[in-house]
C-alpha positions in Angstrom: 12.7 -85.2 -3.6 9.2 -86.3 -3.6 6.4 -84.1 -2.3 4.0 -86.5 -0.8 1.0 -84.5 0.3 0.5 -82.9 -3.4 1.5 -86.3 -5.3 -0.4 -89.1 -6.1 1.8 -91.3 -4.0 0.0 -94.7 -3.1 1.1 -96.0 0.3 0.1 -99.3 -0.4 -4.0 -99.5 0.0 -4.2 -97.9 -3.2 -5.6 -94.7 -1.3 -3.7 -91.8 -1.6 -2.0 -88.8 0.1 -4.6 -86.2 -1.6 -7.7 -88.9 -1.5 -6.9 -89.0 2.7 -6.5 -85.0 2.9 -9.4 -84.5 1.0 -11.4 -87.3 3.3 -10.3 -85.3 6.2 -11.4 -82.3 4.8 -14.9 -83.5 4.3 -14.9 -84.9 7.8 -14.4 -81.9 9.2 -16.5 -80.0 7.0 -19.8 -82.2 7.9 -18.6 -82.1 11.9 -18.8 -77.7 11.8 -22.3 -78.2 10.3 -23.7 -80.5 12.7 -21.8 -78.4 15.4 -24.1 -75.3 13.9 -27.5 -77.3 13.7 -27.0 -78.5 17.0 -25.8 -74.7 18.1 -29.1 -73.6 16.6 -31.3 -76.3 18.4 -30.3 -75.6 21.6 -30.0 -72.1 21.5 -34.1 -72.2 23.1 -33.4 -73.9 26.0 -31.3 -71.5 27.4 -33.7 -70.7 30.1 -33.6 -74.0 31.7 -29.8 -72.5 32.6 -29.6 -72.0 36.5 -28.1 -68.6 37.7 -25.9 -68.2 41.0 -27.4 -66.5 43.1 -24.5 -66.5 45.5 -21.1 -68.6 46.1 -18.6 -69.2 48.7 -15.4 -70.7 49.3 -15.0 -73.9 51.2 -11.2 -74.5 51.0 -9.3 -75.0 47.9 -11.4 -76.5 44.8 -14.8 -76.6 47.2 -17.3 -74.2 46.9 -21.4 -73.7 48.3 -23.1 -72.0 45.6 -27.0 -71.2 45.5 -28.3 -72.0 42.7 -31.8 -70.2 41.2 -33.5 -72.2 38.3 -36.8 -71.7 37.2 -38.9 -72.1 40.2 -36.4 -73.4 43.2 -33.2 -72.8 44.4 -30.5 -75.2 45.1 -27.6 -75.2 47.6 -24.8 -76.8 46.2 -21.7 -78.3 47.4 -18.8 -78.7 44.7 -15.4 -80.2 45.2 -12.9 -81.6 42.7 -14.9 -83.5 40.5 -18.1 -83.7 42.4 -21.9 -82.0 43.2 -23.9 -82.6 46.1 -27.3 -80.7 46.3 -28.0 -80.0 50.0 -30.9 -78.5 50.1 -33.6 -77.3 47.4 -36.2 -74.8 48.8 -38.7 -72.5 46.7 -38.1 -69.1 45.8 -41.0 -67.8 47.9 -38.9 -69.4 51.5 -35.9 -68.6 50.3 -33.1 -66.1 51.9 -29.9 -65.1 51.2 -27.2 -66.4 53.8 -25.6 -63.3 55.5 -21.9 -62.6 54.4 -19.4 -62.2 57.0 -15.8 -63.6 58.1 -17.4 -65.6 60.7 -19.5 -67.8 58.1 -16.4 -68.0 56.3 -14.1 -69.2 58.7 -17.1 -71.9 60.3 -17.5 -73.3 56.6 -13.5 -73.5 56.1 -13.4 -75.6 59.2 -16.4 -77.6 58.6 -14.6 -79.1 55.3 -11.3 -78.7 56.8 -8.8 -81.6 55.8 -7.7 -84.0 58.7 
């Protein structure tokens, strides 16, 4: 019985079993560092990030979220694979949207399915 992966087995491109493990190895290897140095590049521009502010259902996989970034905030319409900014206004004009079941129900409907 032949062990293939700890032989020197040549399949035939005179490369073998442990050359291609210890490629793969090295490939892997080189991909976690550049993973890291990229990991440490960005780690500054976290504050270009956007925070929600507040979010509400639209029926099943929509959503309206506000959006705050550094000096605006966004209104946002998501559905399955998509994003729509509505509006952008400053943070000066801006004001929360008042939560009740009414809102709720009148967004639901507005994106209802025909």
């Amino acid at each position: 019985m032949r062990y293939f992966l700890l032989s020197s087995y040549s399949n035939g491109f005179g490369y073998s079993n442990l050359k291609a493990f210890g490629a793969f190895v090295i490939v892997m290897v080189l991909l976690l560092l550049c993973l890291k140095v990229l990991q440490k590049l960005n780690k500054d521009r976290k504050d270009a990030a956007g925070t929600v502010i507040y979010s509400t259902s639209a029926g099943p996989s929509r959503s309206i979220e506000h959006v705050q970034t550094a000096d605006k905030v966004h209104v946002i319409y998501k559905n399955d694979g998509a994003m729509v900014v509505l509006e952008s206004v400053s943070i000066t004009d801006y004001k929360k949207p008042e939560v009740s079941s009414v809102n709720r129900k009148s967004i639901k409907k507005l994106f209802a399915r025909s």
